[in-house]
C-alpha positions in Angstrom: -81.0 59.8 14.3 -83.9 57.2 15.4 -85.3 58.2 11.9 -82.3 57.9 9.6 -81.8 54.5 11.3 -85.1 53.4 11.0 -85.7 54.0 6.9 -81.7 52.4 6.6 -83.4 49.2 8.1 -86.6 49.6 6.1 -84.7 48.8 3.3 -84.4 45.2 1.7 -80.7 45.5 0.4 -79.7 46.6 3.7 -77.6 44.0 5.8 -76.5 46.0 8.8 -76.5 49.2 9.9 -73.9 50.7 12.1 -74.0 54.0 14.1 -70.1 55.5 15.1 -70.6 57.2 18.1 -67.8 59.7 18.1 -68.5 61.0 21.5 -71.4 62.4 21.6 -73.5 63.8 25.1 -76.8 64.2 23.3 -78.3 60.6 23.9 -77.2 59.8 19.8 -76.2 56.4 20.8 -79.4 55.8 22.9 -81.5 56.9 20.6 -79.4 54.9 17.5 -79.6 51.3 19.8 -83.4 51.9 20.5 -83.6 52.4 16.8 -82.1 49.0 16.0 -78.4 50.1 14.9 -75.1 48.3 16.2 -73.7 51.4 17.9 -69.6 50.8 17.8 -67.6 53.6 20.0 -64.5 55.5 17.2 -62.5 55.2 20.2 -63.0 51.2 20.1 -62.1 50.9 16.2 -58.6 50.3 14.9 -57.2 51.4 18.1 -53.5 50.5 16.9 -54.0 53.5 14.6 -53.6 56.4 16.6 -56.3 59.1 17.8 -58.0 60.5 14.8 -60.6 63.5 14.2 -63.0 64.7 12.5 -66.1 63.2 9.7 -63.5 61.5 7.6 -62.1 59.5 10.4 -65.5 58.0 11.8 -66.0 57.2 7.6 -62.9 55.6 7.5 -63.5 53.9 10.8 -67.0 52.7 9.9 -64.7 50.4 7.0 -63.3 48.6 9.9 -66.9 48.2 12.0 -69.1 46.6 9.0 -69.1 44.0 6.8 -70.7 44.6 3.8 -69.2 45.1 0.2 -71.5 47.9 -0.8 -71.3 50.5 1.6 -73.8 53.4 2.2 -72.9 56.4 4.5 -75.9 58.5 5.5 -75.1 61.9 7.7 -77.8 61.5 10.7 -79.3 64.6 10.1 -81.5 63.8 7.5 -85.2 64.4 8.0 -86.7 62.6 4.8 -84.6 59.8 4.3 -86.5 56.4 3.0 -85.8 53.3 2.5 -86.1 53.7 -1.2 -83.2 56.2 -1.0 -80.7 53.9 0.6 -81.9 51.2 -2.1 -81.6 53.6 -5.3 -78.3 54.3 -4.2 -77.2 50.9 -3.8 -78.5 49.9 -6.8 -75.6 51.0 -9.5 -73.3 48.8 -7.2 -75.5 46.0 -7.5 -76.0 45.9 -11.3 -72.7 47.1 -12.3 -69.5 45.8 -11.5 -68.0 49.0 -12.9 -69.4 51.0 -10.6 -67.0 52.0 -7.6 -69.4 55.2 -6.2 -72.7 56.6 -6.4 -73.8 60.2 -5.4 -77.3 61.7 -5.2 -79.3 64.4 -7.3 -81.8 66.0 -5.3 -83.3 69.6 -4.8 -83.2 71.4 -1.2 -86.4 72.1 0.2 -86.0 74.9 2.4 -84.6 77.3 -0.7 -87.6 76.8 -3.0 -86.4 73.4 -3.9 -84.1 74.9 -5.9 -81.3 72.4 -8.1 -77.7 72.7 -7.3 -76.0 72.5 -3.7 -75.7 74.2 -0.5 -73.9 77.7 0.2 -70.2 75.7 0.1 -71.3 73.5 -2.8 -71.8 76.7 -4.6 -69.1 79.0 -3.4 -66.7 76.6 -2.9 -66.9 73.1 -4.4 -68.4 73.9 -7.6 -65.9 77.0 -8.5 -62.9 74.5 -7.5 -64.3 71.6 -9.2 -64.7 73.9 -12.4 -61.1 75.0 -11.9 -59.2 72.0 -11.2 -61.3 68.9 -12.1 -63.5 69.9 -14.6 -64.6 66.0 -15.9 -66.3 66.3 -11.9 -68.6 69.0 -13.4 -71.6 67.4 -13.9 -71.2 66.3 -10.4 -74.9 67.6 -9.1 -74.1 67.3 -5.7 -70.0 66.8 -4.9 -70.1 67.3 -1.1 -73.3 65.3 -0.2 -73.4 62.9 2.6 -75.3 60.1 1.6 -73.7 58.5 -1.0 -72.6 54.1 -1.4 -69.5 52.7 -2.9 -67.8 49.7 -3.0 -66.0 48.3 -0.3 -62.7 47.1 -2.4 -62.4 50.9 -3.6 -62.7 52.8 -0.1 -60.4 50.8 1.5 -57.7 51.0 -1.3 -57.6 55.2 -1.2 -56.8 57.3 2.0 -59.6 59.3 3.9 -59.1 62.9 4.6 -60.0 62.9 8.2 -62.0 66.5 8.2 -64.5 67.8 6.1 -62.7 67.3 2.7 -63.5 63.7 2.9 -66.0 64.1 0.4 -64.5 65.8 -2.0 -60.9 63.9 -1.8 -63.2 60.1 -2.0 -64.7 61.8 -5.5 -61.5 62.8 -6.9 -59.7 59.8 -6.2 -62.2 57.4 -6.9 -62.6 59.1 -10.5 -58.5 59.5 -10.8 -58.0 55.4 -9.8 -61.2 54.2 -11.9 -61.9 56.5 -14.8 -65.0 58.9 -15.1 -67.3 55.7 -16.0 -66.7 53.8 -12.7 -68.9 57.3 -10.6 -73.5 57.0 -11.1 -75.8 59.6 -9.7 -79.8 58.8 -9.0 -82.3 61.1 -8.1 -83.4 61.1 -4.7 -86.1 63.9 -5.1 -85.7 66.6 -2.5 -83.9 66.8 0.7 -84.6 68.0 3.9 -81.8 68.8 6.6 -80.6 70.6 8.9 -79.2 74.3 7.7 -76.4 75.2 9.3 -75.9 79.6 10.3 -72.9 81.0 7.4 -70.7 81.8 10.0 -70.4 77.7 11.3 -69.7 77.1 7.1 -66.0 78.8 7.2 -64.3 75.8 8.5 -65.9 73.5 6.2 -65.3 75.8 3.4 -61.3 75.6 4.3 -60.9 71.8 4.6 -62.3 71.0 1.2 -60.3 74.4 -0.2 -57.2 72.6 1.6 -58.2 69.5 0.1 -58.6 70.3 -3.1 -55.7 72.5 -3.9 -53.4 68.7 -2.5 -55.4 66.7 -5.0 -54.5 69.0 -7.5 -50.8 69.0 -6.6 -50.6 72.7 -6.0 -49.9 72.3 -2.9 -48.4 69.4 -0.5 -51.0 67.6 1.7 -51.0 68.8 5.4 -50.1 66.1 8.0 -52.0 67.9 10.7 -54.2 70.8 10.8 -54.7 73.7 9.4 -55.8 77.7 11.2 -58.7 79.3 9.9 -58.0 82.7 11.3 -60.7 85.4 11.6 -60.8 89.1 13.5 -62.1 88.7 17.2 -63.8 91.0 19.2 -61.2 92.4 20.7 -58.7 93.3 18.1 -56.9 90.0 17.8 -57.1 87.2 15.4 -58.7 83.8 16.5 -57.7 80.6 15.1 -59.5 77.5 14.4 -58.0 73.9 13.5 -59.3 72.4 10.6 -58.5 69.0 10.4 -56.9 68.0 6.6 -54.7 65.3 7.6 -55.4 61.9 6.1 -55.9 58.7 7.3 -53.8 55.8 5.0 -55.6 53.1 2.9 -57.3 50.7 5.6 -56.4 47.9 3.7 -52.8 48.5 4.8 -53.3 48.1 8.2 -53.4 43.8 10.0 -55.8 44.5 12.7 -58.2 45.4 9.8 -57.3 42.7 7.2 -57.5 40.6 10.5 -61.2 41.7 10.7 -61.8 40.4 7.2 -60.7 37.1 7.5 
């Protein structure tokens, strides 16, 4: 964390950065603070809208917490992040006033630095994006976490409060602005943390939930949903996934308020 927030602050086009502490035991916030972030509490954010959970709800939170019209989320895992990162994805936003969002290229350098995305990228995102958005193909990495956009388009479209954040904030953005308004850059290669296939399933399920709503085959979940697998014993254990959305945070005063 410490690292990520240090190259965010490295970087000349950066105004503020903003840690959302969801939570956490593991010292994130310490470590964030010492680092030179504003560390807000989710719990502290929009507190007139309900409990929320999940990655998409600390996104859509983090709209409410800063003040800048570009905005760049970076997932704190990131072990080679630079300055020049943040900046070259900022840039589009800057030069362009077409440009609502843009997502990285980059290799993975712990599987030979291969092109193309992760294990759900591959097995997931990219067979669904063929499937049921292919003008998205092209899309070189659909589910990364580091990616800018403009303020005025992320608080106009709902945020899927779970893992299909990602993949909803691509499909709508695309749907509301055309094909033209999304840029990719090359950030080179990317090291993070790896995650064991068995701690993938539930990710795997939000942005299949997700996706399949966007598509309008099936109706948008106001809660969660079970992934079910066999347990030890025989029975069958189930695991929320969180697919319900939060609204546009434009439509809510206590952010408008904010803005003033």
């Amino acid at each position: 964390m410490g690292a990520v927030v240090a190259a965010a602050r490295s970087c000349a086009l950066v105004d503020e950065v903003i840690v959302i502490d969801d939570g956490s035991t593991d010292g994130t916030a310490e470590a964030a603070t010492r680092a030179g972030a504003t560390v807000v509490a989710e719990a502290d954010i929009l507190p007139e809208a309900g409990a929320g959970r999940g990655k998409g709800n600390v996104l859509w939170k983090a709209l409410a917490a800063s003040r800048g019209e570009v905005v760049c989320y970076l997932d704190a895992d990131l072990r080679n992040l630079t300055g020049d990162d943040v900046g070259r994805l900022c840039e589009p936003l800057l030069a362009d006033p077409a440009v609502m969002l843009v997502k990285p290229r980059y290799a993975r350098s712990f599987e030979g630095a291969p092109r193309g995305g992760g294990r759900v990228t591959e097995l997931v995102a990219r067979p669904l994006i063929s499937l049921l958005f292919p003008k998205l193909a092209d899309v070189d990495q659909p589910l990364a976490g580091e990616y800018a956009a403009r303020r005025s388009a992320l608080e106009a479209l709902p945020f899927v409060q779970g893992w299909g954040v990602e993949i909803a904030l691509l499909v709508d953005i695309v749907e509301r602005y055309g094909r033209t308004a999304l840029a990719q850059v090359d950030l080179g290669t990317r090291e993070h943390r790896n995650r064991p296939i068995e701690e993938l399933a539930p990710q795997a399920l939000g942005i299949l939930a997700t996706a399949l709503a966007r598509a309008g085959l099936t109706v948008a979940a106001a809660g969660p949903v079970e992934l079910l697998r066999p347990a030890p014993d025989g029975t069958v254990a189930a695991e929320a996934v969180e697919v319900a959305e939060r609204p546009p945070v434009i439509g809510l005063p206590g952010y408008r308020a904010g803005r003033v």
